[in-house]
N, C-alpha and C positions, 0 to 999 in steps of 0.2 A: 654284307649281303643287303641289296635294298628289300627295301619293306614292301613295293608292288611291283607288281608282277614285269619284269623286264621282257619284253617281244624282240622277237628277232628281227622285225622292222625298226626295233627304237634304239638299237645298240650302235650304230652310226651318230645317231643325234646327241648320245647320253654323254656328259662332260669328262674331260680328261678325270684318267684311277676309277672309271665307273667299272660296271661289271662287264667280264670278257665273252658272257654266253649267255644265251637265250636261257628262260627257265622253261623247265622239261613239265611236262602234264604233272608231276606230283608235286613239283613246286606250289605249281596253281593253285593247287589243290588246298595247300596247307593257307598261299598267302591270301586267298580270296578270303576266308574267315577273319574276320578282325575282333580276334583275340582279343585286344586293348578294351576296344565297345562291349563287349560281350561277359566281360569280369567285370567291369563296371557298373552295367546293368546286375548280373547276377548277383552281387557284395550288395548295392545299392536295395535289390529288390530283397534280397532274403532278409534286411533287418528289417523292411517294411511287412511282410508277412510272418515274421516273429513278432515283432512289437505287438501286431492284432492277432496273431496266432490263427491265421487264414491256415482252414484244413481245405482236402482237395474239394469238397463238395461246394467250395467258397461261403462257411460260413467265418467268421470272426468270433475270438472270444473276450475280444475289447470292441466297446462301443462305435461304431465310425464317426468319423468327424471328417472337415475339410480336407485332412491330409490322405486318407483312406480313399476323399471321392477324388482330387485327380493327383496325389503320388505316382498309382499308374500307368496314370495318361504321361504327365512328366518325364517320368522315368523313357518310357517306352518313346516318346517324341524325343526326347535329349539325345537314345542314340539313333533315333535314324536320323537328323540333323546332324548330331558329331558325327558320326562315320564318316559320310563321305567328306567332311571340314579337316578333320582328322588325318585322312588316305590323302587331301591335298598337300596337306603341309607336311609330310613328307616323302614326297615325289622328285623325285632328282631331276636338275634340266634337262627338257628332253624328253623327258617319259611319261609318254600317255597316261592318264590315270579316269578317263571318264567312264568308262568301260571297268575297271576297278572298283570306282566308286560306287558306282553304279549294281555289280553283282556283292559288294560287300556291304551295300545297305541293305539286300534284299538280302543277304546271310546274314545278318544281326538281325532282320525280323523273323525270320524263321528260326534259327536259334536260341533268340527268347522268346517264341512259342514253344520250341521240344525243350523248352528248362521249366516249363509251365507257370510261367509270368504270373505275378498278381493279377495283372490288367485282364488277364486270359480266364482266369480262376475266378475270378468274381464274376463276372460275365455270362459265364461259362460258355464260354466259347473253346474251352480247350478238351481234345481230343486225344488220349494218348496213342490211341492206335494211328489217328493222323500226323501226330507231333514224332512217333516212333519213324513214320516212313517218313514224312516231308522231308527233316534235316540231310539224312544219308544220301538220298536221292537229287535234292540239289544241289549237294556239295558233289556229288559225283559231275553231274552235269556242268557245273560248274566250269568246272577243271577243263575244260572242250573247249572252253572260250579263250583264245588268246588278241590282247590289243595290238591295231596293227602301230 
């Protein structure tokens, strides 16, 4: 199975043993999320809000330092930059991926907003009534896009 999303425009283009068939809306669905970013980010972030024991109201029960002010920012820049670097390399010949990238960088930022990010929690920019609707909502939408 490839990893992005096959259209039924690119199935001509895609290199001999590729896939025989368009993926169907619940494909989409599943591959637009980039799963790989998304545990990455989450593994990464949860030992950074252990280590300073960030409760929801973003206080900390260790001291901040340098790594506290942009872990973050880092974290959260690493996967919208990986994602789509990620979603390119591995794209088969032939097959669109800009459109891909493109809706699964914007689902790893939304995703690590509804996982309530450090970066989100210190800020406090995070919402859960918002973080509850965003995710569902553009993963549904999502799914409605296909590349041609």
């Amino acid at each position: 199975m490839a990893r992005l999303i096959v259209s039924q425009s690119a199935i001509g283009r895609l290199a001999a043993g590729g896939v025989p068939t368009a993926d169907s809306y619940n494909d989409r669905l599943i591959k637009y999320i980039p799963a790989e970013s998304i545990a990455l980010y989450a593994f990464t972030d949860h030992l950074l809000t252990s280590y300073y024991g960030i409760d929801a109201a973003g206080k900390t029960k260790v001291a901040g330092d340098w790594l506290l002010t942009f872990g973050p920012w880092g974290l959260f820049l690493l996967g919208l930059i990986g994602t789509p670097i990620y979603l390119y390399s591995r794209r088969l010949n032939g097959q669109p991926w800009g459109l891909h990238a493109t809706l699964g960088t914007i689902a790893f930022a939304v995703w690590a907003y509804m996982l309530g990010g450090s970066l989100f929690v210190l800020h406090h920019w995070y919402h859960v009534l918002l973080a509850g609707l965003l995710a569902p909502i553009f993963t549904f939408v999502a799914g409605l896009f296909e590349p041609r």
